[in-house]
C-alpha positions in Angstrom: -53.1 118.2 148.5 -51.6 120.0 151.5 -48.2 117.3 151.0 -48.2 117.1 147.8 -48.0 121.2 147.8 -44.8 120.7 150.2 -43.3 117.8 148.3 -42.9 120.4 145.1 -42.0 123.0 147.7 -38.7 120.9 148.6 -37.8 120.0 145.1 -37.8 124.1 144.2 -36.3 125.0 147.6 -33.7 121.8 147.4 -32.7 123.2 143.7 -31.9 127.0 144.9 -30.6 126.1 148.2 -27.8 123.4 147.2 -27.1 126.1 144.1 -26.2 128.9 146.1 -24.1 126.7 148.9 -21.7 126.2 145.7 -22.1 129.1 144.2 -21.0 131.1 147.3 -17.9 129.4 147.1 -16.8 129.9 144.0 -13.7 131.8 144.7 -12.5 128.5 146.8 -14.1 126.6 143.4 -11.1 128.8 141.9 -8.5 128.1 144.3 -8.7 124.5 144.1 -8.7 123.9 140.4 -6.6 127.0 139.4 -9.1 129.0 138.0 -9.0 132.0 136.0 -12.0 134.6 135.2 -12.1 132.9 131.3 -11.6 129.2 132.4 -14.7 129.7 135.4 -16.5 131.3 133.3 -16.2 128.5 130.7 -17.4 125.6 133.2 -20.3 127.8 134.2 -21.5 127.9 130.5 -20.8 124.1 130.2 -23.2 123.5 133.0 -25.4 126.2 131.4 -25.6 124.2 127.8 -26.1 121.3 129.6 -29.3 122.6 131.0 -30.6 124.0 127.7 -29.9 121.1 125.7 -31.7 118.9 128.4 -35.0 121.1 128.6 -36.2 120.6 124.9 -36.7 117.0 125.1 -37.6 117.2 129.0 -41.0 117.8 127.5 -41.0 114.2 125.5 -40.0 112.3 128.6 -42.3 114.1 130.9 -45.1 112.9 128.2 -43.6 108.9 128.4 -43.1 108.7 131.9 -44.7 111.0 133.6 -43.7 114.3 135.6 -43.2 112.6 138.8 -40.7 110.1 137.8 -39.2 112.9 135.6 -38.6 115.4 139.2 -37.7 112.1 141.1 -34.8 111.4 138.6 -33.0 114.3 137.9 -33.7 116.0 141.9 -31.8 113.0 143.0 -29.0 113.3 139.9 -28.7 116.8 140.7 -28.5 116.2 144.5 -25.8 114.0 143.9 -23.4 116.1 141.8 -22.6 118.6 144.5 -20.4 117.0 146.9 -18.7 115.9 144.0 -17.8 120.0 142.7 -14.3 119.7 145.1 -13.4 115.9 144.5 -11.4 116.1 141.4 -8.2 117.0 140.2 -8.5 118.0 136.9 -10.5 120.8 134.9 -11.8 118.2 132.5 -13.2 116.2 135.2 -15.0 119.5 136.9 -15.7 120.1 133.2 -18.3 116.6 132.6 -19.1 117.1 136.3 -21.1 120.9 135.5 -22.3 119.1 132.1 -24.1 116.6 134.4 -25.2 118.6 136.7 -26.9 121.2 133.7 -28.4 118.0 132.6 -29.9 117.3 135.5 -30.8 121.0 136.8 -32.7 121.4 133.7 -34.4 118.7 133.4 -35.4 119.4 137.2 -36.7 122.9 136.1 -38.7 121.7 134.0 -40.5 119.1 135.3 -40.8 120.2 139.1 -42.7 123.3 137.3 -44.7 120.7 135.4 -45.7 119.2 139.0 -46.3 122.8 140.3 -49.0 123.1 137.3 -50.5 120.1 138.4 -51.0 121.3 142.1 -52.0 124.2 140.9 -54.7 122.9 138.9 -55.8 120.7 141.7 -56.2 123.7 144.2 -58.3 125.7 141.6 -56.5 128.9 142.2 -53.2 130.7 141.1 -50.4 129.4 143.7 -47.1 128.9 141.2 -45.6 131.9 142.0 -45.3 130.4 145.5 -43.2 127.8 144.6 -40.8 130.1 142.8 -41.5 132.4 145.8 -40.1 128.9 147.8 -36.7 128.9 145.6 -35.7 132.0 146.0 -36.2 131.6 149.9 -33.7 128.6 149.2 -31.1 131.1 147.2 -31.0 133.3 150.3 -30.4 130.7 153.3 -28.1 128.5 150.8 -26.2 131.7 150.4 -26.2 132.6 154.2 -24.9 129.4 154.3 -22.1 129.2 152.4 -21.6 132.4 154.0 -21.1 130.3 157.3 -19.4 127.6 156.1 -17.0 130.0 154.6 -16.5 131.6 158.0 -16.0 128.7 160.0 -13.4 127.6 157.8 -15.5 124.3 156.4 -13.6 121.8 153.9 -15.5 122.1 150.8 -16.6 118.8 150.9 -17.8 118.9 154.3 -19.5 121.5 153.6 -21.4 120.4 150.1 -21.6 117.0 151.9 -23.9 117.9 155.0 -26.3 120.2 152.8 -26.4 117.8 150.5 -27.6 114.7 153.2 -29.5 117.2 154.9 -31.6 117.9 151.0 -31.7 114.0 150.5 -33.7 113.3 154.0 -36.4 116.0 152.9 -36.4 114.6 149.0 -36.9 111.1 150.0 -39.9 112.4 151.8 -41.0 114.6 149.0 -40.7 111.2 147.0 -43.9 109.7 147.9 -45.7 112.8 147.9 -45.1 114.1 144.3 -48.3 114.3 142.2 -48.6 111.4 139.9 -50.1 112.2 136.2 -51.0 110.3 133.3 -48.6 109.0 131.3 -49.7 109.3 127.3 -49.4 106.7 124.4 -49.2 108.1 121.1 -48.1 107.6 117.8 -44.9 109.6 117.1 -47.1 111.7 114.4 -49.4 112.4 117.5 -46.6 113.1 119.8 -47.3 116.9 120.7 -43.6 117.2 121.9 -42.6 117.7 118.0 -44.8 120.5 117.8 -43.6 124.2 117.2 -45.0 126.3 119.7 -48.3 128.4 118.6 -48.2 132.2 118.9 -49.4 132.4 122.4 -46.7 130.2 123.8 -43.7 132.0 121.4 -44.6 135.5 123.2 -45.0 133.6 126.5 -41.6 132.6 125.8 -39.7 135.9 124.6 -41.7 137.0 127.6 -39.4 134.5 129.9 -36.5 135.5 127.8 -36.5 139.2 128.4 -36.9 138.7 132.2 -34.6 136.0 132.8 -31.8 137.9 130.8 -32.4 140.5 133.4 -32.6 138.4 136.3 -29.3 136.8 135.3 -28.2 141.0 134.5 -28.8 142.2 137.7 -27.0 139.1 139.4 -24.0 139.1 137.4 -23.4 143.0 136.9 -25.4 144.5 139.7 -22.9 145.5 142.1 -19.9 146.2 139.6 -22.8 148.6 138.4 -22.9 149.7 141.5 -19.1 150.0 142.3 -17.8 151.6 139.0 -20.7 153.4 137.6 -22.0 154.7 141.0 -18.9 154.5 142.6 -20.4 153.0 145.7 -17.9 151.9 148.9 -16.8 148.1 148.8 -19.4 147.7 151.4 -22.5 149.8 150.0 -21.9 148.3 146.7 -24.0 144.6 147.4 -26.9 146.1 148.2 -28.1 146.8 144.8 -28.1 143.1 144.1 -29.3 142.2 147.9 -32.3 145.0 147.3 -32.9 143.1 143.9 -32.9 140.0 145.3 -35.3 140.7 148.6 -38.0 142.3 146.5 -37.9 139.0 143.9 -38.8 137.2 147.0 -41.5 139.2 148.5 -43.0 140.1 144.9 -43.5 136.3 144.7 -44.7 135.3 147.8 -47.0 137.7 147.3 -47.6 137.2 143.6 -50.4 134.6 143.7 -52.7 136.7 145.6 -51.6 139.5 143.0 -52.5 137.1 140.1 -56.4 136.8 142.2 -56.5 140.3 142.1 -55.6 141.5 138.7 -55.6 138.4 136.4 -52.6 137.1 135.0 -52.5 139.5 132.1 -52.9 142.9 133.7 -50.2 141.7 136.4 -47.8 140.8 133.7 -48.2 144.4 132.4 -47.9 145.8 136.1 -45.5 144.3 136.9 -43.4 145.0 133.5 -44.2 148.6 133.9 -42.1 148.3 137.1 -39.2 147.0 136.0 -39.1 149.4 133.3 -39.6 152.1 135.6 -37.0 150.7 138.2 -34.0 150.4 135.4 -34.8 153.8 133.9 -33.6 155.1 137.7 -31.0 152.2 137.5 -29.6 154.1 134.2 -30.2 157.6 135.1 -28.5 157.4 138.7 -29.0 160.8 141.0 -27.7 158.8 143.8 -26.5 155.7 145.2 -29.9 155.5 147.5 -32.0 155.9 144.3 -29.9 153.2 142.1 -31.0 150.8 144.8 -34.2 151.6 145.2 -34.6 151.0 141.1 -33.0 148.1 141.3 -35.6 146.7 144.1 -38.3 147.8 142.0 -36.8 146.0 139.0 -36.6 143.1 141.4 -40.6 143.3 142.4 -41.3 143.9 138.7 -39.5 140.6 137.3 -40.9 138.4 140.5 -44.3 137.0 138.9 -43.2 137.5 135.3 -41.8 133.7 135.1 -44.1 132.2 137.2 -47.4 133.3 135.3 -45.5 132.6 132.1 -44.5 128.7 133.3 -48.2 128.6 134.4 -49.8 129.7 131.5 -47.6 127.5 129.1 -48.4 124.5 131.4 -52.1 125.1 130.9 -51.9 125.4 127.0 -54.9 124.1 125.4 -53.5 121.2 123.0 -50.8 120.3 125.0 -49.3 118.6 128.3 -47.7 120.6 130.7 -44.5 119.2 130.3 -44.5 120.3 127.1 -45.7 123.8 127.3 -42.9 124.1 130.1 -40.1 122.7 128.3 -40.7 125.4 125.4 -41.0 128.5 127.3 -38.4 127.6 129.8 -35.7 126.6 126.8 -36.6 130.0 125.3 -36.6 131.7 128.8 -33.3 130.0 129.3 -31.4 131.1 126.6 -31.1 134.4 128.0 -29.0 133.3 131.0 -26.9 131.7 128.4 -26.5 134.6 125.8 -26.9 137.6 128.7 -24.1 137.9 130.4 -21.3 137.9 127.4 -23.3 140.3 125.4 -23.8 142.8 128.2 -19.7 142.2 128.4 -18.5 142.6 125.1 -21.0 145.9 124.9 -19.7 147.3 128.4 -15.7 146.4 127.5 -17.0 147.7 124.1 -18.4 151.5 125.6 -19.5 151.3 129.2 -21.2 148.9 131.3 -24.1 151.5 132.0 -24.8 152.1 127.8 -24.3 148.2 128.0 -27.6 147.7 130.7 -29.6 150.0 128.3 -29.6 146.6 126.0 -31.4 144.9 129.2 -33.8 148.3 129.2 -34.7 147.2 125.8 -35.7 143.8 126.4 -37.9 145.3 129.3 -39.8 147.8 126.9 -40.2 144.6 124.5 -41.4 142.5 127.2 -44.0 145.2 128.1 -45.1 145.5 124.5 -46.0 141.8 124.3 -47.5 142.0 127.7 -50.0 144.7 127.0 -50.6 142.9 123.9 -51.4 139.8 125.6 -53.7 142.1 128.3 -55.5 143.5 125.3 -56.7 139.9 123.7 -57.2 138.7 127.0 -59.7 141.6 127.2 -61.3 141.5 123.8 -62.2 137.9 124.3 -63.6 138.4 127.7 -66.7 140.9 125.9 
C-alpha cells in the first residue's frame, strides 16, 4: 500500500505545485495579454466555473469508470494545460484555455480525494489529512519556484515547460500505482449520483463551504489586511498570509494523528474554536505581531477541517466515494467562487476589516454545525 499511498501523494502534490508555478507569475500573466485587475480577475473565475461545473458530475463518472481512470484523465489534462498559459495571443484563447484547465482541476479534486479515501480505508486508520498536508507542501515549493524562475529571468514557457515535464515523469509513475476500485452497474433509477445529499453530508458540506471561503479570504485579502488596515511596511505585510499558510501545513501534517487522538468530531470542533479565536485577534488588531499570530492560528484551525469533511463524505453509508466527494467538494467550492467578490463589494462598500467580519460569521456557523455533529456523534456512541 506503501506506492499506492505515494502515487496519490503525487497527484495532490503535482496539482498544488504546477498551481502555484503559474500563479506566482501572474503579474507576467498580465503583461503578456494586457491585463487589467477586472479582465484577470474574469479568467480566474472562468477557470473557477469550470471547476464547479465539472465536480457535480465527477461523482457519476467516478461511479462508471472508476476513480483511477477518473485521476489518470484529468491529472494528465490538467498537466498539459500549463505550458500552454503563455502560448496565445488572444484573451479569448487564454479565456477556453482556464475553462479547460477548471474542467480538469476539478475533476482532479475530486477524484484524487476519492483515491485518498480508498487508501485510507485500506490502511485502517485516519491518513487524509496527509495528502492535503502533501498539497500544500506542493503550494509552498511551486511558489519558491516561480519565485526563482522569476528571478532568473525564465521565459514563461520555459519555465511552465520544465515543471511541467518534470510532474509528467513522477505522474506516469504514479500511473500504475493508483488504487483501482470497482466500477458499478446500475440502472439510472439506482444510480446514487442523482441523489440529494442526506443531512449529514449537507452540514459536511456548509462545513467545507465556511472554511474554504476563508481559506480563499485569507489568500486573497490577507496582506492588503495587513497593509491598510494594520498599516504594516511593504515588507512585514506578507507574513500574515505566509504565517497562514505555514500553520495550514503543519496543522495537516499533523492532523491525522490529531484525528487518532480526538475523533473526527471533537477535532472539527477544536479546531473551529481556533479559527474563531484567531480571526477575533485578526479583527480586533493591538498590533501588527498579534494580527499574525491570529492569522496563524486561523491557519492551524482551518488545516483538518476539509480533510475530515472529504473523508467522512467518502465513507457515507449508501454511497461511493466519488459521490460523497463530488457533493461536499461542489458545496465546499462554491465559496472560493462567491468569497472573494462579496468580501469586495462589502470592503469598497464600508471597510475591508467590517468586510472579514462576514468570514467571522461563517466561522461561528461552521462551529455551530461542528459541535452539533460532536454532540450526535456522542449520543450514539452511549
Amino acid at each position: 500500500m506503501k506506492n499506492n499511498r505515494l502515487a496519490v501523494n503525487i497527484f495532490f502534490f503535482g496539482n498544488g505545485f504546477l498551481y502555484t508555478n503559474w500563479i506566482s507569475r501572474l503579474p507576467k500573466l498580465q503583461e503578456l495579454y494586457s491585463l487589467d485587475y477586472s479582465l484577470t480577475g474574469i479568467v480566474l473565475l472562468i477557470a473557477a466555473i469550470g471547476a464547479l461545473i465539472a465536480m457535480p458530475f465527477t461523482g457519476y463518472l467516478i461511479i462508471k469508470n472508476g476513480s483511477k481512470k477518473i485521476t489518470i484523465l484529468s491529472g494528465l489534462i490538467f498537466c498539459l494545460t500549463i505550458p500552454f498559459i503563455p502560448v496565445f495571443h488572444e484573451i479569448w484563447q487564454l479565456g477556453i484555455l482556464f475553462f479547460l484547465m477548471g474542467l480538469s482541476t476539478g475533476t482532479m479534486d475530486v477524484a484524487m480525494n476519492a483515491q485518498a479515501v480508498l487508501v485510507e480505508n485500506a490502511y485502517q486508520k485516519p491518513i487524509m489529512s496527509s495528502f492535503h498536508a502533501v498539497f500544500s507542501l506542493g503550494c509552498t515549493l511551486g511558489a519558491g519556484s516561480g519565485a526563482l524562475f522569476t528571478y532568473l529571468q525564465t521565459p514563461f514557457f520555459y519555465h511552465l515547460g520544465l515543471n511541467t515535464i518534470i510532474v509528467l515523469l513522477a505522474v506516469f509513475w504514479a500511473i500504475n500505482n493508483l488504487v483501482p476500485d470497482k466500477i458499478l452497474k446500475m440502472s439510472k433509477a439506482e444510480d446514487p449520483s442523482f441523489r440529494l445529499p442526506d443531512k449529514k453530508l449537507l452540514a459536511l458540506g456548509i462545513i467545507a463551504f465556511c472554511c474554504m471561503l476563508g481559506e480563499g479570504a485569507m489568500a486573497d485579502w490577507g496582506t492588503n489586511y495587513m497593509k491598510y488596515i494594520v498599516f504594516s511596511e511593504p515588507g512585514f505585510a506578507p507574513l500574515g498570509l505566509a504565517s497562514f499558510n505555514l500553520t495550514m501545513m503543519i496543522g495537516r501534517f499533523l492532523g491525522d494523528k490529531g484525528r487518532v487522538l480526538f475523533g473526527d468530531h471533537k477535532l472539527l470542533l477544536i479546531n473551529s474554536l481556533i479559527a474563531i479565536i484567531g480571526m477575533v485577534i485578526v479583527l480586533f488588531p493591538v498590533h501588527e505581531i498579534s494580527v499574525i499570530i491570529g492569522f496563524a492560528m486561523v491557519g492551524f484551525g482551518l488545516s483538518v477541517i476539509v480533510p475530515i469533511a472529504y473523508s467522512k463524505s467518502g465513507t457515507m453509508e449508501g454511497l461511493s466515494p466519488g459521490v460523497g466527494i463530488a457533493m461536499v467538494t461542489t458545496i465546499g467550492y462554491a465559496g472560493f467562487i462567491i468569497g472573494p467578490p462579496i468580501i469586495g463589494f462589502i470592503a469598497d462598500w464600508t471597510t475591508l476589516r467590517i468586510a472579514l467580519f462576514f468570514v467571522f460569521g461563517l466561522f461561528l456557523i461552521m462551529g455551530w454545525l461542528s459541535f452539533i455533529q460532536a454532540k450526535k456523534a456522542q449520543f450514539s456512541n452511549l
